[in-house]
C-alpha positions, 0 to 999 in steps of 0.5 A: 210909427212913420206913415207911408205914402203911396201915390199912383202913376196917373196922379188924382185928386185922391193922391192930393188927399194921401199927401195932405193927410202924410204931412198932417201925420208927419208934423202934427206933434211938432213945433213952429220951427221944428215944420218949418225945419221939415218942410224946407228940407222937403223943399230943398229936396224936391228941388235937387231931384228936379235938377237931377231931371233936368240934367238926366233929360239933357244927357240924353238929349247930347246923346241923342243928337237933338 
């Protein structure tokens, strides 16, 4: 069974430990490369979506006038 992850919108030190303990459960059976392989996709993925904000906040910022 996968975990879920649950994190609040104010963002504490109590979500730092869901994560923590998410990632443990995710590749505790793992291997080397196979951790490696997660957390690049992981990577990759964080990145796209900050791009994807990025973009979004300048469209509007276009749309706005500023």
């Amino acid at each position: 069974m996968k975990p879920t992850l649950k994190i609040s919108q104010d963002f504490t030190l109590e979500d730092i430990r869901k994560i923590r303990d998410y990632n443990y459960e995710m590749t505790k059976n793992m291997t080397s490369t196979e951790r490696i392989d997660y957390y690049n996709q992981s990577a990759e993925a964080g990145f796209k979506r900050i791009e994807e904000l990025k973009n979004e906040k300048k469209r509007k910022s276009v749309a706005n006038g500023i």
